[in-house]
C-alpha positions as CSV (number, residue, x, y, z in Angstrom):
1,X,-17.2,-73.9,-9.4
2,X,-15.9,-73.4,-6.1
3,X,-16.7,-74.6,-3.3
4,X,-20.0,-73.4,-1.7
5,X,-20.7,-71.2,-4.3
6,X,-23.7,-71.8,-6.2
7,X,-24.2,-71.3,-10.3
8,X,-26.4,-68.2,-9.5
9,X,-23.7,-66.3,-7.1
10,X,-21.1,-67.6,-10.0
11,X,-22.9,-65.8,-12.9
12,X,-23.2,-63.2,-10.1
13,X,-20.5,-62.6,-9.3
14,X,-18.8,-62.5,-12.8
15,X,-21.6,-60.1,-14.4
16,X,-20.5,-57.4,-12.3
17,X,-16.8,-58.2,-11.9
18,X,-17.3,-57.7,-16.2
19,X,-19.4,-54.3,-16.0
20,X,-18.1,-52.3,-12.6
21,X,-15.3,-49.9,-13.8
22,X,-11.9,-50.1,-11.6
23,X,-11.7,-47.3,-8.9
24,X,-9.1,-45.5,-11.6
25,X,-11.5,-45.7,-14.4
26,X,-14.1,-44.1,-11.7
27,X,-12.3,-41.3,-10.9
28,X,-10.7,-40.2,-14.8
29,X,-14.6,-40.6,-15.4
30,X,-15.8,-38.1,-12.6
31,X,-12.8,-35.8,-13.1
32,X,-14.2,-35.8,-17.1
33,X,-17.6,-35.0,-16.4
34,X,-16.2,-32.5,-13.6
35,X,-14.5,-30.9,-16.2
36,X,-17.1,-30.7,-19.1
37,X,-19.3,-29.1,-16.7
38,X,-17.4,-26.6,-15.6
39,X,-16.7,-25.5,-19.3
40,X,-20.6,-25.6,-19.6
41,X,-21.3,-23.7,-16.4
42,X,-18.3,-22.0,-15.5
43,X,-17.5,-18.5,-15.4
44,X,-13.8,-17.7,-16.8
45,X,-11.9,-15.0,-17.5
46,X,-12.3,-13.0,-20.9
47,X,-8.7,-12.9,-21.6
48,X,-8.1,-16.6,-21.2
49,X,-8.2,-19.7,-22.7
50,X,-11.3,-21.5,-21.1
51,X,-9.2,-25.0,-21.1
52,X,-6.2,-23.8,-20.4
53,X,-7.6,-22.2,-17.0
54,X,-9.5,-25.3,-16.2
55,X,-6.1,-26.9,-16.5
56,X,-4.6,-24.4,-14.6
57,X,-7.3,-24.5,-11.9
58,X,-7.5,-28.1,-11.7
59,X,-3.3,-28.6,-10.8
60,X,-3.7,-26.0,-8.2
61,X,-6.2,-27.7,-6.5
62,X,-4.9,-31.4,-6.7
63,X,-1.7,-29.9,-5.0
64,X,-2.9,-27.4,-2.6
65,X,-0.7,-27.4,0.3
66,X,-3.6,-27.9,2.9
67,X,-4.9,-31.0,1.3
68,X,-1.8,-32.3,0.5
69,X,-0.9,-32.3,4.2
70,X,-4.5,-34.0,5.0
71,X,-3.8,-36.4,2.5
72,X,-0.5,-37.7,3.7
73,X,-1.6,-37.3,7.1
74,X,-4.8,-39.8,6.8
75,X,-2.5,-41.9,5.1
76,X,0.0,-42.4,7.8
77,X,-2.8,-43.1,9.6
78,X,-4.2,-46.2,8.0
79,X,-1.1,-47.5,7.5
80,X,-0.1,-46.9,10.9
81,X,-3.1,-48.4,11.7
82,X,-2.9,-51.8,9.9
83,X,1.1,-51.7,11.3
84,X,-0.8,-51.8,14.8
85,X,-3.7,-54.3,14.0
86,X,-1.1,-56.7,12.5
87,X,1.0,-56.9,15.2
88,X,1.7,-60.3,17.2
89,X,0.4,-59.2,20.5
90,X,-2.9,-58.0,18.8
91,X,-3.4,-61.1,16.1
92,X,-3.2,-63.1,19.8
93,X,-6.0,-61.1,21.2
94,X,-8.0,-61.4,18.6
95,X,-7.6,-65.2,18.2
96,X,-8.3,-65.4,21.7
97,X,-11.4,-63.3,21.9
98,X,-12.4,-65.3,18.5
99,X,-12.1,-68.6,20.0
100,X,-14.2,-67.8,23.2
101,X,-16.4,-65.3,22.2
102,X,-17.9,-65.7,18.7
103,X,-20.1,-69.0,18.4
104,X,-22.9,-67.1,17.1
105,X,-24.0,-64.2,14.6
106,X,-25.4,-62.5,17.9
107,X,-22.6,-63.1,19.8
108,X,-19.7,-62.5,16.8
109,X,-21.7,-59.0,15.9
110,X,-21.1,-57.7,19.7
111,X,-18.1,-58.7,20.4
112,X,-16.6,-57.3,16.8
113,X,-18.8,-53.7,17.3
114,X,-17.6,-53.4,20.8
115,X,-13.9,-54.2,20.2
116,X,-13.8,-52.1,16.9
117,X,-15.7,-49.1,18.5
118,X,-13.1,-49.1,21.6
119,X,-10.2,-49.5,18.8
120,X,-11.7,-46.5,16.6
121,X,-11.6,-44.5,19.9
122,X,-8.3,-44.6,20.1
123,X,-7.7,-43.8,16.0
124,X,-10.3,-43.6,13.7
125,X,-7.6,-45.0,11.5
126,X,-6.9,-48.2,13.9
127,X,-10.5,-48.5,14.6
128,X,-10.9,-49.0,10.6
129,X,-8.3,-51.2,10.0
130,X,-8.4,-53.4,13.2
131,X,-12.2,-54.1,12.8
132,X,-11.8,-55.0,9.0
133,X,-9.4,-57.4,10.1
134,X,-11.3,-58.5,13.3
135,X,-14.0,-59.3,10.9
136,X,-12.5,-61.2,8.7
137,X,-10.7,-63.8,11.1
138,X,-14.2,-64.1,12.5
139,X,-15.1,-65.4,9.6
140,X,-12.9,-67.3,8.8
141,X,-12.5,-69.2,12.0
142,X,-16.5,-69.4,11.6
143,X,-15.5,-71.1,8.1
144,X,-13.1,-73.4,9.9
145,X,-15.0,-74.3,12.7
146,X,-18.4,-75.0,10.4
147,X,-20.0,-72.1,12.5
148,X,-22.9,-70.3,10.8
149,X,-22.8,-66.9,10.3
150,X,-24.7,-63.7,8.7
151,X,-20.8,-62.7,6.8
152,X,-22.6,-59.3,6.2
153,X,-23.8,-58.5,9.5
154,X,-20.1,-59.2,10.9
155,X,-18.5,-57.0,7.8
156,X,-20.7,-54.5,9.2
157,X,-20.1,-54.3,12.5
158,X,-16.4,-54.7,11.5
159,X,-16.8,-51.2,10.2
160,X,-18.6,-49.7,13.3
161,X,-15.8,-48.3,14.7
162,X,-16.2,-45.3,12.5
163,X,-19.3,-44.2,14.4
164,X,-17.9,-42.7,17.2
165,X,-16.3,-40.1,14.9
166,X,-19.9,-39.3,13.2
């Protein structure tokens, strides 16, 4: 058992690592029941094949030009954005502000909202990336320095930075 971890969170843990479908497995499964339902409730053209214009349907949307372009452009984005976070002058601010600011839950959870929320500001992509990481060296150097912390309440306010954009 590992360390810290106690029999309960194990059998936790490994139920719903055995049940919870893949993100993959997910999606063939909406795109399924997507599909049977539209055969159910569609309307279709008499002179067609119903399946054959589901199909048809289906492959014009998945490459429409418009969300093609969204999709590659909100990809460039997080990558861009975890480019940015990883960087070496930006992995020094955030050990710094670690070290000096983030003793406590309290303290940890401001200083990771505000620097994630002035982050997503600048790119909602950066803002996402950058806080996920801010988070996680927070907890870790919590871990290291035998600091207690609420992990959740830091993961969350690691993902703050997406609510300037809502």
């Amino acid at each position: 058992m590992p360390k810290g971890k106690s029999e309960f969170s194990s059998r936790f843990i490994h139920v719903f690592r055995t049940l919870l479908p893949s993100p993959f497995a997910i999606a063939i499964v909406l795109t399924i029941a997507t599909a049977l339902l539209a055969l159910l409730f569609g309307t279709f053209p008499d002179d067609s094949s119903k399946l054959k214009q589901l199909a048809l349907w289906w492959e014009k949307g998945l490459w429409d030009k418009g969300l093609m372009v969204f999709a590659l452009q909100a990809m460039i984005m997080l990558v861009l954005g975890h480019v940015l976070a990883l960087t070496k002058p930006v992995a020094k601010l955030i050990d710094k502000v670690t070290k000096r600011f983030c003793n406590s839950t309290s303290s940890a959870a401001y200083t990771v909202t505000l620097l994630t929320v002035l982050a997503g500001l600048f790119n909602w992509g950066v803002g996402l990336i950058f806080g996920a990481i801010f988070a996680r060296k927070v907890a870790e150097y919590a871990a290291r320095s035998s600091i207690k912390l609420n992990y959740a309440l830091i993961g969350a306010a690691g993902y703050s930075g997406l609510m300037v954009w809502h």
